[in-house]
TORVOFI-406876 format. One record per residue: z, x, y of N, C-alpha, C in turn. Coordinates in nm, 2 decimals, padded with zeros to 4 digits. Each point is the difference from the previous one (the first is absolute). Layout:
<rs>
[[Z,X,Y],[Z,X,Y],[Z,X,Y]];
...
</rs>
This chain:
<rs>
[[09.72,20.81,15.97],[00.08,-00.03,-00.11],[-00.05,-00.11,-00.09]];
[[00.05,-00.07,-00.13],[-00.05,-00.05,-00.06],[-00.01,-00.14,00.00]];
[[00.11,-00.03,00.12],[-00.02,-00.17,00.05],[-00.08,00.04,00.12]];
[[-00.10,00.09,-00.01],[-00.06,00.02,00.16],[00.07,-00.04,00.17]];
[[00.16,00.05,-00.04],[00.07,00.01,00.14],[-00.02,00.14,00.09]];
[[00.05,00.01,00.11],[00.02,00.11,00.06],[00.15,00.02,-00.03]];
[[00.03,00.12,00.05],[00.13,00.04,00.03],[00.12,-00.09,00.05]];
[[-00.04,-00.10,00.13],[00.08,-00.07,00.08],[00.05,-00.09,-00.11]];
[[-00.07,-00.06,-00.10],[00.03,-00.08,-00.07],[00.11,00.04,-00.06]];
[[00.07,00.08,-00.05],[00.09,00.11,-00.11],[00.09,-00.10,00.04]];
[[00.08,-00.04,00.08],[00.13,-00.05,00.05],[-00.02,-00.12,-00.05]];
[[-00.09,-00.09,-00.03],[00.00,-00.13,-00.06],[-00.02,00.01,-00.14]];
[[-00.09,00.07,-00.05],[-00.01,00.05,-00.16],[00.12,00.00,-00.03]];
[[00.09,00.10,00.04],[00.15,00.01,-00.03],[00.07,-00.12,-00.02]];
[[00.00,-00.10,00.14],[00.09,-00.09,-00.04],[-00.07,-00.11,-00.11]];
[[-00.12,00.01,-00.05],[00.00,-00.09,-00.08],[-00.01,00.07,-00.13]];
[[00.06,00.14,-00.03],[00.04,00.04,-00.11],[00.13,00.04,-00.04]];
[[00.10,-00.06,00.14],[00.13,00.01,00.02],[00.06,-00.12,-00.04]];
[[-00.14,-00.13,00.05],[00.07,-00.12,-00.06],[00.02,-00.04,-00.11]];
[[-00.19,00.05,-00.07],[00.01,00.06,-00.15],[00.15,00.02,-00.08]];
[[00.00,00.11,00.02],[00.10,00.05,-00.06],[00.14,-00.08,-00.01]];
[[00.03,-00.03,00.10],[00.12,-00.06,00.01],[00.00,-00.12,-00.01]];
[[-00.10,-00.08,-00.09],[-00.03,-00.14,-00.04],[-00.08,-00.05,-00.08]];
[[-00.04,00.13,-00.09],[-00.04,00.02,-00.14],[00.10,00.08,-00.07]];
[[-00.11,00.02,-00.18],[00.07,00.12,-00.02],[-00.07,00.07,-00.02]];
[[-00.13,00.07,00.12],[-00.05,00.12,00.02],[00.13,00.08,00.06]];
[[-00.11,00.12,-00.05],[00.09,00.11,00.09],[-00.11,00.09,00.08]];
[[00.05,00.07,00.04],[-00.14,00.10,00.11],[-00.11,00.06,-00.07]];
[[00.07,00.05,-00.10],[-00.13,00.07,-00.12],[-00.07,-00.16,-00.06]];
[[00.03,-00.09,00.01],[-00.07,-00.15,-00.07],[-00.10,00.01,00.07]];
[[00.04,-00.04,00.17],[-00.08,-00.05,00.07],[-00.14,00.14,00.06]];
[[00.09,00.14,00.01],[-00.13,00.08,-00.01],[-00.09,-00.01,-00.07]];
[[00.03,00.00,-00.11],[-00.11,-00.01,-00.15],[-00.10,-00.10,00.00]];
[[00.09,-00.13,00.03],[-00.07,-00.12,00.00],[-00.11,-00.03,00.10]];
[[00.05,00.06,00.09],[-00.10,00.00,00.15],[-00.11,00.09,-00.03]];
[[00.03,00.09,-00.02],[-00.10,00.14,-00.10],[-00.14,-00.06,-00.09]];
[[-00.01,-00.10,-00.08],[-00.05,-00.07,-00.05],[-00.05,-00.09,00.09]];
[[00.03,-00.10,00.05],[-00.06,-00.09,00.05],[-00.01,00.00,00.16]];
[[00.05,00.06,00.09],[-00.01,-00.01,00.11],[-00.18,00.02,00.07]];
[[-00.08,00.11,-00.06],[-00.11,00.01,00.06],[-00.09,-00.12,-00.04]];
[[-00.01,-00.12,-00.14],[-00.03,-00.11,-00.03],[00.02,-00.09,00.11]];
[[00.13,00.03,00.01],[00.03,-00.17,00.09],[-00.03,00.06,00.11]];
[[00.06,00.15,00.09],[-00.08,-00.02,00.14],[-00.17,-00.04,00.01]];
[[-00.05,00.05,-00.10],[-00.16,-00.01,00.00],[-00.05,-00.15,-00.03]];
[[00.11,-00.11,-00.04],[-00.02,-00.15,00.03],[00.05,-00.07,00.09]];
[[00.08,00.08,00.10],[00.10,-00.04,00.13],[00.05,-00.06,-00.07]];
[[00.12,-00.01,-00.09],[00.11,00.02,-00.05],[00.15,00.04,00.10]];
[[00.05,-00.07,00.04],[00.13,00.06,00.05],[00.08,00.04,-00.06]];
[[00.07,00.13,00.06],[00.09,00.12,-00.07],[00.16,-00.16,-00.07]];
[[-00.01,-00.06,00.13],[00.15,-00.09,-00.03],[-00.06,-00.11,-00.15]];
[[-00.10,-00.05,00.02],[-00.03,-00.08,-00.13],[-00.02,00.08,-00.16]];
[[-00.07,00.10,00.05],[00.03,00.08,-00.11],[00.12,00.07,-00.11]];
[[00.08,00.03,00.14],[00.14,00.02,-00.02],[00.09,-00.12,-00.07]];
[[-00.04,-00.08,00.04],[00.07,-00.16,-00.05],[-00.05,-00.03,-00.14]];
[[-00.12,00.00,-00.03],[-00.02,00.01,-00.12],[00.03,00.10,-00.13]];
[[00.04,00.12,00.11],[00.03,00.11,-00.10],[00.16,00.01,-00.05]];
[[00.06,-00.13,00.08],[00.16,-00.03,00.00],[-00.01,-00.07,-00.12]];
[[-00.07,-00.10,00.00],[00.01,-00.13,-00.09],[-00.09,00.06,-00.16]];
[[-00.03,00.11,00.01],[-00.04,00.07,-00.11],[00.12,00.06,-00.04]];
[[00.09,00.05,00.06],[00.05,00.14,-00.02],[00.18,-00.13,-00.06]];
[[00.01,-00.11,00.04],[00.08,-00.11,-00.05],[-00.06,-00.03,-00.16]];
[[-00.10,00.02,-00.02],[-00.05,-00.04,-00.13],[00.03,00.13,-00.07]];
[[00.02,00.10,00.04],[00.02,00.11,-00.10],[-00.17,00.10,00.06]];
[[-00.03,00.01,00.08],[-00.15,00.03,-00.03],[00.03,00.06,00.18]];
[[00.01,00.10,00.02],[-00.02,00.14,00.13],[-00.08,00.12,-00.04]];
[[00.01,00.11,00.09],[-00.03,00.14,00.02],[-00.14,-00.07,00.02]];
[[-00.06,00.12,-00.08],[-00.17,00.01,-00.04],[-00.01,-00.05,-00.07]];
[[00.07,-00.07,-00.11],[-00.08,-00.13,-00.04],[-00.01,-00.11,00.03]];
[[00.04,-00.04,00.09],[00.03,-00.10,00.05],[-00.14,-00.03,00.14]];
[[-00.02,00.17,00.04],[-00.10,00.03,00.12],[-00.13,-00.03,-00.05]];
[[00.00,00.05,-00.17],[-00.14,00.01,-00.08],[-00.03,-00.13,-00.02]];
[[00.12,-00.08,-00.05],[-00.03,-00.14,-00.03],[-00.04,-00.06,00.11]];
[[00.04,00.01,00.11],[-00.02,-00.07,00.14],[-00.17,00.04,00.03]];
[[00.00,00.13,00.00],[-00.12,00.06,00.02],[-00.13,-00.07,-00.03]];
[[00.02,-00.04,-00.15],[-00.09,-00.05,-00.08],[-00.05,-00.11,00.03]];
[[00.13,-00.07,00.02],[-00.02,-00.19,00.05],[-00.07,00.01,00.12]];
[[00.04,00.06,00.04],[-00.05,00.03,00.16],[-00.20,-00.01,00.02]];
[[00.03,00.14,-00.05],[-00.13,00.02,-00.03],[-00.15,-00.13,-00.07]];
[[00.11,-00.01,-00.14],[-00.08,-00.10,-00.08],[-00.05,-00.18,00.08]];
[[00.09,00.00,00.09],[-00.02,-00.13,00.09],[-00.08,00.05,00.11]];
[[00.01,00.10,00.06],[-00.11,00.01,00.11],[-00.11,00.03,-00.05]];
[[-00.03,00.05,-00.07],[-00.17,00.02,-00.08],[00.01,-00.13,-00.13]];
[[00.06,-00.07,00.01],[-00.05,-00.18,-00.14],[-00.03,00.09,-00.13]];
[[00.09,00.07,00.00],[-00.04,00.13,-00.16],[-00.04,-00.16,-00.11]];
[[-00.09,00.04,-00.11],[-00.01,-00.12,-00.08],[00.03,-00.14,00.03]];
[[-00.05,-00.02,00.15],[00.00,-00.09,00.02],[00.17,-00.09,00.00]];
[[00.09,00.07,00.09],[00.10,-00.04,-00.05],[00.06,-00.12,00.12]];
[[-00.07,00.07,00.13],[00.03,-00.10,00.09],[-00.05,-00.17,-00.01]];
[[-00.14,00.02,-00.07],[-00.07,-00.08,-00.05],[00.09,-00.11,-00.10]];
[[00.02,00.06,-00.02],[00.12,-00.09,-00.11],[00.10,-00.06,00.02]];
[[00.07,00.10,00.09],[00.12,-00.11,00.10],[-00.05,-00.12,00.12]];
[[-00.15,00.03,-00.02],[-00.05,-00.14,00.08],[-00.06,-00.11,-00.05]];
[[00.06,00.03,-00.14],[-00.07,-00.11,-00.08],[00.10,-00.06,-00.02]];
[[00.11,00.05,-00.01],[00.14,-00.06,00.00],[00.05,-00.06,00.12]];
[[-00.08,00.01,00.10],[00.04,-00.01,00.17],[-00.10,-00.11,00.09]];
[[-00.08,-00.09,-00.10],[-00.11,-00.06,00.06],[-00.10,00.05,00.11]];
[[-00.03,00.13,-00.10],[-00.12,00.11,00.12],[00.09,00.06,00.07]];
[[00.11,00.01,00.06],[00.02,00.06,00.14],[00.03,00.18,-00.10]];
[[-00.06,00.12,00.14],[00.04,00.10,-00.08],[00.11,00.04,00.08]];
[[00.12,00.05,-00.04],[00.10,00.06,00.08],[00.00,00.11,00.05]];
[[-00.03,00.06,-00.03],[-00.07,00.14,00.08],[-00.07,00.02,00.14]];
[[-00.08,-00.12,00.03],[-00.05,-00.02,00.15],[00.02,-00.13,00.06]];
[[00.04,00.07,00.10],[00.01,-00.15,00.11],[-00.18,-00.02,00.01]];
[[-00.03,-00.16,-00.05],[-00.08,-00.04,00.04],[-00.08,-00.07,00.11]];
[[00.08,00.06,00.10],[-00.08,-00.05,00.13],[-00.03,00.13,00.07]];
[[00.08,00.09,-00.05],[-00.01,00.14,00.05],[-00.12,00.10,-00.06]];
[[00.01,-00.04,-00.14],[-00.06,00.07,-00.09],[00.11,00.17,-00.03]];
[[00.08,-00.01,00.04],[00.12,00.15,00.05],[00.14,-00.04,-00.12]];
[[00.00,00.14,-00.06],[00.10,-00.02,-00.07],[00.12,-00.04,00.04]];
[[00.08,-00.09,-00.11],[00.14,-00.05,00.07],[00.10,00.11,-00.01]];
[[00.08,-00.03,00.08],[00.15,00.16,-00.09],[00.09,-00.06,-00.12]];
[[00.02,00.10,-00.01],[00.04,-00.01,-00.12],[00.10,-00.09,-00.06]];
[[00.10,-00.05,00.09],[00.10,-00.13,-00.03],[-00.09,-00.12,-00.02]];
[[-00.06,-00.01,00.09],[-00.12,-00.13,-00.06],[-00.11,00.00,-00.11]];
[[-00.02,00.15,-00.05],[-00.07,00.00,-00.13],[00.13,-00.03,-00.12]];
[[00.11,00.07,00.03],[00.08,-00.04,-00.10],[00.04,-00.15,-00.03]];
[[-00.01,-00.06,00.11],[00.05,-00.11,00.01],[-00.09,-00.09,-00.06]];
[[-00.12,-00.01,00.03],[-00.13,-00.06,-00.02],[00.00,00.00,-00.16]];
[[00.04,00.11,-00.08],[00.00,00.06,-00.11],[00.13,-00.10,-00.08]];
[[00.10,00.03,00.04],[00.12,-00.09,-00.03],[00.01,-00.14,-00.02]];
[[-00.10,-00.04,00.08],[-00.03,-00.19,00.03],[-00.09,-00.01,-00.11]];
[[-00.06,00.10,-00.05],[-00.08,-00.04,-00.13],[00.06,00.03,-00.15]];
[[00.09,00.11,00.05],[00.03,00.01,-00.13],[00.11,-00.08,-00.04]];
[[00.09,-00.06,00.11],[00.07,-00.14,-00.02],[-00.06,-00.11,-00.07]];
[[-00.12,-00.03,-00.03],[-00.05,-00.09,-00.05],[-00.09,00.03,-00.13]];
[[00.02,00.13,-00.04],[-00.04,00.02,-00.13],[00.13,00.05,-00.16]];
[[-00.04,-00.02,-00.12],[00.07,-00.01,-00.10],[00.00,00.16,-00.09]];
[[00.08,00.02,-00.04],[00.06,00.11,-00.06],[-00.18,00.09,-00.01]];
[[-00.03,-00.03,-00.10],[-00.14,00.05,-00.06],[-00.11,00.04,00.12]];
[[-00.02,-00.11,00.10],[-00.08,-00.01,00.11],[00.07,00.12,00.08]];
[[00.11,00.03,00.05],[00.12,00.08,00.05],[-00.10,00.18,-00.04]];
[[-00.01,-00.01,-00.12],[-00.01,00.12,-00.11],[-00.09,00.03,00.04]];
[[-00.08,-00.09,00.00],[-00.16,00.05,00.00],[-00.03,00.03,00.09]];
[[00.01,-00.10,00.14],[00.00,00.04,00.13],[00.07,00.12,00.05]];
[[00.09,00.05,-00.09],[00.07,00.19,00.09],[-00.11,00.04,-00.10]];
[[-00.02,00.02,-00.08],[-00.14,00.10,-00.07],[-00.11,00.02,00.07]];
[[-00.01,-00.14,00.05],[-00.13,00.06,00.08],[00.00,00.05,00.15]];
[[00.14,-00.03,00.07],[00.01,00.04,00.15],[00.08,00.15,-00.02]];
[[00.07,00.03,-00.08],[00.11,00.13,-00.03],[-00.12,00.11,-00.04]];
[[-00.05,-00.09,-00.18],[-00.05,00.09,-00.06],[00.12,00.00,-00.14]];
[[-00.02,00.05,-00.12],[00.10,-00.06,-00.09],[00.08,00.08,00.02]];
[[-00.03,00.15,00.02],[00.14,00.08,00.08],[00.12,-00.03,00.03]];
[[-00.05,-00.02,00.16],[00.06,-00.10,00.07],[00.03,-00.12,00.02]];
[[-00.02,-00.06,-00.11],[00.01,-00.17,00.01],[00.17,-00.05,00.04]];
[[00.10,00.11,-00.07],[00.12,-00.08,00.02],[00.06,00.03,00.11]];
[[-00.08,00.11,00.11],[00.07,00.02,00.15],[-00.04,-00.12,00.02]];
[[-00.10,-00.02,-00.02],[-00.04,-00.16,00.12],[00.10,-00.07,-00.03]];
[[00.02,-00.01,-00.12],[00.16,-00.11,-00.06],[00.12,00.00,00.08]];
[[-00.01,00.15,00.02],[00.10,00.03,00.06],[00.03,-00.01,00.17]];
[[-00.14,-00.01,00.07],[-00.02,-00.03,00.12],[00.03,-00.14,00.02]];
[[-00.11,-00.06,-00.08],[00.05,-00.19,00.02],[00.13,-00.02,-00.03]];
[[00.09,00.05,-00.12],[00.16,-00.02,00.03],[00.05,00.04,00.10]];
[[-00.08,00.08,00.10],[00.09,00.01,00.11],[-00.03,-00.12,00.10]];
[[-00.07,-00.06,00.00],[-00.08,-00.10,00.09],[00.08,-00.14,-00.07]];
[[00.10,-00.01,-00.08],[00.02,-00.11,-00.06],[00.14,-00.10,00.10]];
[[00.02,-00.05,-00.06],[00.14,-00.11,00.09],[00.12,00.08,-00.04]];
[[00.01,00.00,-00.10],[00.09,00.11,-00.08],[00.07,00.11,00.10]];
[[-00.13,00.05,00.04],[00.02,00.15,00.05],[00.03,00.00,00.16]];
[[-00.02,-00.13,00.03],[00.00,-00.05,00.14],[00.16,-00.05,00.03]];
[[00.05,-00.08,-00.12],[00.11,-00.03,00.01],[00.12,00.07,00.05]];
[[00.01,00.17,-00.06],[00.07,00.11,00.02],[-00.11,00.10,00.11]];
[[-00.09,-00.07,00.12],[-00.01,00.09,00.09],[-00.05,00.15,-00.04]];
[[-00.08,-00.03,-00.11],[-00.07,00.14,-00.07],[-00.17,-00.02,-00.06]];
[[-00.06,-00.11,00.09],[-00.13,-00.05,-00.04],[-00.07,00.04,00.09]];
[[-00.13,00.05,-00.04],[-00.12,00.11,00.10],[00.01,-00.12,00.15]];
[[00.01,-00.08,-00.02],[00.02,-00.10,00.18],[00.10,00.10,00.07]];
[[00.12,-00.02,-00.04],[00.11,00.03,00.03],[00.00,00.13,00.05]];
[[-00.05,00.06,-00.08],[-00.06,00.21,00.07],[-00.07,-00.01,00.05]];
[[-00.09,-00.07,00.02],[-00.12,00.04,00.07],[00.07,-00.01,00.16]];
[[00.05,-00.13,-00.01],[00.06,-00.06,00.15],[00.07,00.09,00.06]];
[[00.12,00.08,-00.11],[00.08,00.09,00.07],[-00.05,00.14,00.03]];
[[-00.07,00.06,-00.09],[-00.08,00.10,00.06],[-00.08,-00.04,00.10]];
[[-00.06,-00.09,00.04],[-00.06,-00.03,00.13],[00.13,00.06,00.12]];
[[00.10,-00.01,-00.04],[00.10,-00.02,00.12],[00.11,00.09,-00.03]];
[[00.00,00.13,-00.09],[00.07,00.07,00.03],[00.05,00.10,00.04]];
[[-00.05,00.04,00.10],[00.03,00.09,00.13],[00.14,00.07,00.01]];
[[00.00,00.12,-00.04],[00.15,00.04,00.00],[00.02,00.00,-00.12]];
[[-00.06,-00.01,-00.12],[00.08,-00.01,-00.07],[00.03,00.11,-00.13]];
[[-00.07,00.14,00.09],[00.02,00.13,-00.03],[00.13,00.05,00.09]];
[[00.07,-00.05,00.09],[00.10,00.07,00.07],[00.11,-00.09,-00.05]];
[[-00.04,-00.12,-00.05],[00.11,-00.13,-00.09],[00.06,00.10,-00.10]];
[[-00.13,00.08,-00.06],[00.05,00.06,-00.19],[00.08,00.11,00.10]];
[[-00.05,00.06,00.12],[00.06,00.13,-00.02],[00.18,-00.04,00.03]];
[[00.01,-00.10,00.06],[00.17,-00.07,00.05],[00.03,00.03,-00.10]];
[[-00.06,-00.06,-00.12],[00.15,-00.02,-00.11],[-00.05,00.13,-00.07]];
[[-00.09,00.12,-00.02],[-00.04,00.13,-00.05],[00.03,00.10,00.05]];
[[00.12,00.01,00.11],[00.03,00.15,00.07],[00.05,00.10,-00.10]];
[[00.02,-00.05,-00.12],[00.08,00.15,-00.08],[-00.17,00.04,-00.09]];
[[-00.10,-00.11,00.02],[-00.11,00.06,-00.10],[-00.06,00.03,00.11]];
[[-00.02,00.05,00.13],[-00.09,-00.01,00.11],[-00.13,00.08,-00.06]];
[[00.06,00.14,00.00],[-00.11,00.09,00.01],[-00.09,-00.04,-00.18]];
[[00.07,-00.01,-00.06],[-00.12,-00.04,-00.12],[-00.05,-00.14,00.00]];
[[00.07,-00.09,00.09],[-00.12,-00.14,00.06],[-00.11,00.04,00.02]];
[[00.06,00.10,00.10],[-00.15,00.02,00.13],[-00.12,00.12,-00.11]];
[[00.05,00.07,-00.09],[-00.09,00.08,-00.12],[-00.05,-00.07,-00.05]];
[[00.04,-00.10,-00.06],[-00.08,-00.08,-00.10],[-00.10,-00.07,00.07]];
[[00.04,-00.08,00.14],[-00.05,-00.09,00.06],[-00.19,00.10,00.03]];
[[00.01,00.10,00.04],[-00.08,00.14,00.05],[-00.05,00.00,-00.13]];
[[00.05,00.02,-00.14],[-00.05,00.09,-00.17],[-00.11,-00.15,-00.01]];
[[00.01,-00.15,00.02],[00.02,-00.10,-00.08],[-00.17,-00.02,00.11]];
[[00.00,00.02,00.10],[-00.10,00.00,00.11],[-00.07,00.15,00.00]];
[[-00.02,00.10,-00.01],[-00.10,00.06,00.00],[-00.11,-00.03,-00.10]];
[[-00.05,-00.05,-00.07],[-00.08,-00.04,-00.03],[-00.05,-00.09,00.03]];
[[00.03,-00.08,00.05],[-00.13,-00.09,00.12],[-00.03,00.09,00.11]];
[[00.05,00.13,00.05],[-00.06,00.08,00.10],[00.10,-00.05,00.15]];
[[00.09,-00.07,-00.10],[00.08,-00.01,00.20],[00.15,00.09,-00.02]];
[[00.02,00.06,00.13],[00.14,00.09,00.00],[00.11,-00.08,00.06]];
[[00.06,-00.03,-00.03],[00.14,-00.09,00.02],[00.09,00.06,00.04]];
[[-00.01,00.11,-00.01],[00.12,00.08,00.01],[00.06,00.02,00.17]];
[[-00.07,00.03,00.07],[00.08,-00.04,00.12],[00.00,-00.13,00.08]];
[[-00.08,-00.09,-00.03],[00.00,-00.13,00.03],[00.20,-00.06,-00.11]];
[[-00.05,00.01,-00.06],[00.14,-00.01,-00.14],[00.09,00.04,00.07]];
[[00.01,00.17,00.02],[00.12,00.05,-00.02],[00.08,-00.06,00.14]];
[[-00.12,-00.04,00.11],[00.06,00.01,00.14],[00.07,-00.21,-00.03]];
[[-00.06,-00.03,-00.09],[00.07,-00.16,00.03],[00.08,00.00,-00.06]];
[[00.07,00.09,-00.12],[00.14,00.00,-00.10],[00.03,00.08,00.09]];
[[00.01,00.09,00.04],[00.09,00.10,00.03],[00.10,-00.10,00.19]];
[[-00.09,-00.09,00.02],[00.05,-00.02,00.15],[00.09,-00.09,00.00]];
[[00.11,-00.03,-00.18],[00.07,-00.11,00.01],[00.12,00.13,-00.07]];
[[-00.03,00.13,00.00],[00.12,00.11,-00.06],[00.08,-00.01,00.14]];
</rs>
């Protein structure tokens, strides 16, 4: 599949598209789409399915889901692991040399919470214009205002109300069950949960459908 899981994995994908849902305002067709787009990027930078998820929250708070939200992610993604125009280069000029991208004692990419973060400690310390220029060159002018929209999720602001990429990342780390949580309070939508959940995932190549149907169905 396209986060290069196996099968076994289906039952955790779920809950962190269960927590998704019920702590954004994605919906199943969001997070299909969005995964659709970016998921084979980030598995191919070890990217975790939960951090990505987390940032696809704090996008989708800005007004910004589905597939464009995957394409925009896609992009950033991409454009920082290959220094497109020199962009990584640039946030280390702002950073006194350090590049965020690799742990330097490892020489091994960091994950992805600590690129963002690395990212956010710099752009805390630059001014409107500097701001501008710097998403041009790491987005691309496209994309310049998802990044906007990324770092607002990374802000105090967003942290304050328990909706800042920290805050998702932590709880998708930890939440387990929380596809049989949606199905408690979803027994009159059961059977079109478990459809959508199945429509929204075939396209990464994994079948949910009896993994799914058997963890909603064992709380009927």
């Amino acid at each position: 599949n396209a986060f290069g899981r196996d099968a076994a994995y289906a039952t955790n994908l779920a809950d962190i598209m269960a927590y998704a849902m019920s702590n954004s305002s994605m919906t199943t067709e969001d997070l299909g789409e969005a995964y659709g787009k970016v998921a084979a990027t980030a598995s191919a930078y070890g990217y975790q399915e939960s951090e990505v998820t987390a940032v696809l929250m704090t996008m989708a708070n800005q007004g910004r889901k589905a597939g464009q939200a995957g394409t925009s992610l896609n992009t950033i993604l991409s454009r920082l692991a290959t220094n497109t125009g020199g962009c990584v280069d640039a946030i280390a000029d702002y950073n006194h040399g350090v590049n965020i991208m690799y742990d330097e004692s490892t020489g091994k990419m960091k994950p992805l919470s600590q690129v963002l973060e690395g990212l956010h400690d710099v752009w805390g310390k630059l001014d409107d214009q500097q701001r501008n220029v710097l998403a041009k060159q790491i987005a691309g002018t496209r994309q310049s205002n998802a990044l906007f929209s990324i770092m607002a999720g990374m802000e105090k602001v967003a942290g304050s109300s328990a909706r800042s990429f920290s805050d998702y990342a932590k709880e998708l780390d930890n939440c387990a069950g929380s596809a049989q949580r949606m199905a408690d309070v979803s027994l009159d939508n059961l059977a079109g949960d478990v459809e959508l959940f199945n429509d929204a995932m075939s396209g990464l190549g994994i079948e949910l459908e009896g993994k799914l149907d058997g963890a909603f169905r064992t709380v009927v």
